[in-house]
C-alpha atoms as one frame of an Amber mdcrd trajectory, in Angstrom:
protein
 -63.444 -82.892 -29.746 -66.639 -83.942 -28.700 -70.144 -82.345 -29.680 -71.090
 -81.678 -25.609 -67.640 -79.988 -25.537 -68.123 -77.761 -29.003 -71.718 -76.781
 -27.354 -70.555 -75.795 -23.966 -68.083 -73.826 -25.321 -70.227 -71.768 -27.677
 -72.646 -71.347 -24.508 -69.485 -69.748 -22.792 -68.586 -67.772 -25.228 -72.117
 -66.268 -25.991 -72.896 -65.253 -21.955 -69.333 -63.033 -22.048 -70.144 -61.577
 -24.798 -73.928 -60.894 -23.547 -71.813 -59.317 -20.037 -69.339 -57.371 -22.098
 -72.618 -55.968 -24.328 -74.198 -55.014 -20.997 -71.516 -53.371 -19.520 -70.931
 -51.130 -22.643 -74.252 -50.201 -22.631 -74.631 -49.338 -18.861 -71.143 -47.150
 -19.318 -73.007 -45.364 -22.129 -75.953 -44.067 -20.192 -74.074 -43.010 -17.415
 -72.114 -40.484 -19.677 -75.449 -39.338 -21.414 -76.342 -38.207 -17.636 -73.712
 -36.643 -17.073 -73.723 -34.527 -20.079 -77.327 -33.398 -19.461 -76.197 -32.323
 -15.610 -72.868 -30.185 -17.333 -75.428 -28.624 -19.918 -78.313 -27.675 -17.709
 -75.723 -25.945 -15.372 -74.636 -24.378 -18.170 -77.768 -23.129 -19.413 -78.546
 -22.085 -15.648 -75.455 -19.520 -15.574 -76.090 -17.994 -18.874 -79.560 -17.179
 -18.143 -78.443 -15.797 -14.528 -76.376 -13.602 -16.718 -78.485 -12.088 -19.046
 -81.404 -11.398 -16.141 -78.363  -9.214 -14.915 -77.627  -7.052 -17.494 -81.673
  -7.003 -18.136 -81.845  -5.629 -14.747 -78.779  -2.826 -14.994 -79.425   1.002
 -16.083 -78.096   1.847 -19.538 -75.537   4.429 -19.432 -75.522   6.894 -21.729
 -72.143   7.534 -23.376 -69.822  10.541 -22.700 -68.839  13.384 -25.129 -65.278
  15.102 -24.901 -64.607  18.386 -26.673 -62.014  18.638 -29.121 -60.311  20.804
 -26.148 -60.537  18.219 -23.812 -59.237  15.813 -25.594 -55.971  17.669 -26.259
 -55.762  18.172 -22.666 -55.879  14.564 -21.717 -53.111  13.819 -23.531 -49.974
  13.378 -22.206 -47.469  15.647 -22.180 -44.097  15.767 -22.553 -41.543  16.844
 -20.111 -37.944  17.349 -20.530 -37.303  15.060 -17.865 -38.692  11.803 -18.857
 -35.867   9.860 -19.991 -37.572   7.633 -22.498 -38.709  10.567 -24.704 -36.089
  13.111 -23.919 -34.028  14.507 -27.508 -30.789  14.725 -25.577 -29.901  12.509
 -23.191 -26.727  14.452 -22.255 -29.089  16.936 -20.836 -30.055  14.776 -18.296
 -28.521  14.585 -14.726 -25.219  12.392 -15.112 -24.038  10.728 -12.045 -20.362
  11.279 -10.840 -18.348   8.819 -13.100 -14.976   7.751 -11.598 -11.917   6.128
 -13.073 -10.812   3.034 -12.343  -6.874   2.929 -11.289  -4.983   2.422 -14.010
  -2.292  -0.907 -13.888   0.645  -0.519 -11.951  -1.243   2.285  -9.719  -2.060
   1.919  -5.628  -6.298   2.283  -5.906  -5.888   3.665  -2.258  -3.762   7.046
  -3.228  -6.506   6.901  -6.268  -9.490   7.042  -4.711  -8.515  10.203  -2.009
  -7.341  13.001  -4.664  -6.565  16.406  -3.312  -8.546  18.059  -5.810 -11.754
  18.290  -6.706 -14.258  17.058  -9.403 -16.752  18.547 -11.016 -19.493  17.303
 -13.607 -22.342  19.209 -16.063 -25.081  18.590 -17.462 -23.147  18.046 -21.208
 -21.061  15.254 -19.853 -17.600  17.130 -19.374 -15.622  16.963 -16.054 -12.202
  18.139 -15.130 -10.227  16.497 -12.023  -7.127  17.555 -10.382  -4.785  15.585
  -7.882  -1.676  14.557  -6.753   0.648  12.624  -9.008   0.448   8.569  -8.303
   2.933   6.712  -7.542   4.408   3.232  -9.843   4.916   0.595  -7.952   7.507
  -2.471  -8.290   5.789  -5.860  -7.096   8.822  -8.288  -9.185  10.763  -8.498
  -5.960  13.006  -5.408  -6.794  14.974  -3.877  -3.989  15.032   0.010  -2.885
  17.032   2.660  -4.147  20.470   3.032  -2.032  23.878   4.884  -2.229  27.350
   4.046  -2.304  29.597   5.876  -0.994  32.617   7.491  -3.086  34.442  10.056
  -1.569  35.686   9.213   1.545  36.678   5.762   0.454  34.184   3.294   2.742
  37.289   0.974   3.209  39.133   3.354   4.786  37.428   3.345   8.077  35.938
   6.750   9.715  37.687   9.963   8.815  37.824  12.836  11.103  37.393  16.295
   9.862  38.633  19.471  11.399  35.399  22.490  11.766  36.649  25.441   9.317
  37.934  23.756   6.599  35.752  22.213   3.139  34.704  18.801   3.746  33.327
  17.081   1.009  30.783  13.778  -0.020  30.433  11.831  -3.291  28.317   8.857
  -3.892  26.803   6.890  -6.580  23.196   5.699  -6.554  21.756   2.022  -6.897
  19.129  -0.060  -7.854  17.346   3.349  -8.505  13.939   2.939 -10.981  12.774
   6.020 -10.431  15.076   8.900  -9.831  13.787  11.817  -7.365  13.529  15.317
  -8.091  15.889  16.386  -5.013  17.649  15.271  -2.275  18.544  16.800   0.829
  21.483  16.182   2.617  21.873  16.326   6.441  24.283  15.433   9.179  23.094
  14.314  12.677  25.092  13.835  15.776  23.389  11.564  18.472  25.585  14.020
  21.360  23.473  16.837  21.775  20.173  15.063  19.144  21.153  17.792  16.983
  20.871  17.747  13.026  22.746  20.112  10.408  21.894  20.910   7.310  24.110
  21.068   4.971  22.165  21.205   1.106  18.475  20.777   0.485  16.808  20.647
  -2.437  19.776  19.583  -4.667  19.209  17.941  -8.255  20.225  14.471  -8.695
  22.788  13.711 -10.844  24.591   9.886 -12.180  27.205  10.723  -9.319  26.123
  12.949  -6.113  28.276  15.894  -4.836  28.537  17.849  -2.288  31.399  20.092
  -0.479  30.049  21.672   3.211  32.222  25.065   4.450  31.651  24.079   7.865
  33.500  26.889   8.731  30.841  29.538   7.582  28.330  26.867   8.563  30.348
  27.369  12.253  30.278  31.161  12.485  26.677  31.184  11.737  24.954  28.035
  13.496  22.628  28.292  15.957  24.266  25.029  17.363  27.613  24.592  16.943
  29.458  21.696  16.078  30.801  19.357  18.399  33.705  17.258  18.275  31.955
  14.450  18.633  30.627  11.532  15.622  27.845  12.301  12.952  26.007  10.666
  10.587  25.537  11.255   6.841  21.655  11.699   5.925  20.674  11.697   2.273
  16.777  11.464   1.150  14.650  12.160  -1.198  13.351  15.522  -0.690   9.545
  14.674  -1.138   9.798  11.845   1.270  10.925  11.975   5.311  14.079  10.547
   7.036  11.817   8.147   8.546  10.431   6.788   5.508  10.084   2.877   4.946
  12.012   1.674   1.870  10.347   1.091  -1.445  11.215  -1.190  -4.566  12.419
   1.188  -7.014  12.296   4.384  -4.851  15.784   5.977  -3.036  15.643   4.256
   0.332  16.847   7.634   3.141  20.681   6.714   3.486  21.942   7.309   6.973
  24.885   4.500   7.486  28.228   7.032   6.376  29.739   7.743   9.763  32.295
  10.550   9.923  33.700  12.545  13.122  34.239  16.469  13.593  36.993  18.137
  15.885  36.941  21.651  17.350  40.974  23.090  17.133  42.625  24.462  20.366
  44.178  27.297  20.428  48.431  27.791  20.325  50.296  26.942  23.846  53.781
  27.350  24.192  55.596  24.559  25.048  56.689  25.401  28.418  53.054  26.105
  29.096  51.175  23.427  27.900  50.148  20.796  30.379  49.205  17.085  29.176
  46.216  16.178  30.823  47.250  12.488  30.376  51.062  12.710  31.402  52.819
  12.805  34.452  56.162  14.670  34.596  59.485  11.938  34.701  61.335  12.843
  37.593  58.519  11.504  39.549  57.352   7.659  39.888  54.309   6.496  41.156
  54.737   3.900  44.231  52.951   1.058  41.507  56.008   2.035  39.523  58.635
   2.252  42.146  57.389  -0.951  43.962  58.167  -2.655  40.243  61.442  -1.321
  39.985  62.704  -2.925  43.010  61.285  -6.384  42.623  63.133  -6.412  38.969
  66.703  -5.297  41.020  65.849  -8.166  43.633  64.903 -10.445  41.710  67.659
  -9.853  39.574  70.414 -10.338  42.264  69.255 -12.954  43.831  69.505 -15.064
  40.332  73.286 -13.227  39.987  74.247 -14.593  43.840  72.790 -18.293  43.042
  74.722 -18.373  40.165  77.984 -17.530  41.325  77.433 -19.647  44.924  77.030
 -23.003  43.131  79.787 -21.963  40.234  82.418 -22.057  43.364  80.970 -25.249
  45.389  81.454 -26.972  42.145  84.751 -26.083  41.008  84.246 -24.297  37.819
  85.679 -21.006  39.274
């Protein structure tokens, strides 16, 4: 390198470092002012402040009495549930149950009793019993017929003599406390009762005397069909069918006849038969066209038995 270049470089480098110097030093006054400004109005405040509470009145401080002092404490009350000794003393709100599992939360929240609560946390309930309920897809209680046989089509039962039902239940979970047992006949809309409140048993029985049942009716029986009507005896005939529970059983059909009185022979009258001596003219008009028809076969036969020989 050359010496003009060595020189003219140190020149360079000496005037930076103479701008960076000045710089600094410019940057350091301007701070120095602005920490005089902050203190002054700093000193300005505090002064403001203490020509204030020069200015203000010195208040002279208060004595309490022993008495008063007790009095401004606070007291307390039986009622304030932070400090209270028993909390069971305080009101308790009404607690409810939730529905057990298994149990319809509609039949548990409307109970026919009522409920009561005191202040030490005891309560007593009453209600109506709830019902289980079956949600695996089980099917309702029903009955099968034993006695009359089911296979042996309707039987027909004459009013005065015993008459009696048998029938096993199915697909029963819970078993009712009763039944009653009813017969209806569609006729006159009538229904008969013929045991209520009965106690349920592995195979149902029942014999009706329809003949005392006959003497003292208010409607009599009719020969006519009727219907056997079995149901639980806390439910209704109309009922819908639950899983579990005896479904009302009304599909037995069965029919009752009223007996006539004796006739003689000689003075009974068929209302469906017509005495033999005397034909109708349907009948009459078919007698004849059997005797025509008949001869006129008889006379062809013979007629072309002679033209051709063979008699």
């Amino acid at each position: 390198m050359r010496p003009q270049e060595i020189v003219f470089a140190l020149c360079a480098a000496l005037s930076v470092a103479a701008a960076q110097q000045a710089d600094i030093s410019s940057r350091s006054h301007g701070l120095a002012a602005l920490d005089s400004k902050l203190f002054v109005r700093q000193n300005g405040i505090s002064e403001d402040q203490n020509q204030n509470e020069s200015e203000a009145p010195p208040q002279e401080p208060t004595r309490t009495s022993a008495r008063e002092e007790e009095t401004n404490e606070p007291s307390r009350t039986a009622s304030d549930p932070e400090e209270s000794d028993n909390p069971e003393e305080s009101d308790n709100p009404r607690e409810t149950e939730p529905p057990k599992e298994g149990e319809d939360p509609k039949e548990s929240d409307e109970p026919s009793g009522t409920q009561k609560s005191s202040g030490t946390g005891t309560r007593t309930s009453s209600g109506r019993p709830r019902k289980t309920q079956f949600n695996d897809g089980r099917a309702p209680g029903s009955i099968t017929m034993v006695t009359p046989n089911p296979y042996m089509g309707p039987q027909y039962y004459k009013v005065g003599e015993y008459v009696k039902f048998a029938w096993n239940y199915t697909d029963l979970e819970i078993t009712p406390k009763a039944i009653d047992i009813l017969a209806s006949c569609s006729k006159n809309s009538a229904t008969y009762t013929i045991a209520v409140n009965q106690t349920v048993q592995e195979t149902g029985e029942v014999i009706w005397d329809t003949g005392a049942y006959q003497e003292s009716a208010q409607t009599p029986l009719l020969t006519e069909m009727y219907n056997l009507i079995i149901y639980d005896s806390e439910s209704s005939v109309s009922a819908a069918p639950e899983a579990g529970y005896l479904a009302p059983y009304m599909q037995h059909r069965f029919g009752m006849y009223t007996p006539q009185p004796y006739v003689d022979w000689k003075d009974f009258t068929c209302a469906n038969c017509r005495p033999s001596s005397a034909l109708s003219a349907f009948d009459s008009l078919t007698l004849r066209l059997i005797f025509f028809t008949s001869g006129t076969t008889l006379a062809s036969l013979l007629y072309f038995a002679f033209s051709f020989g063979v008699l």
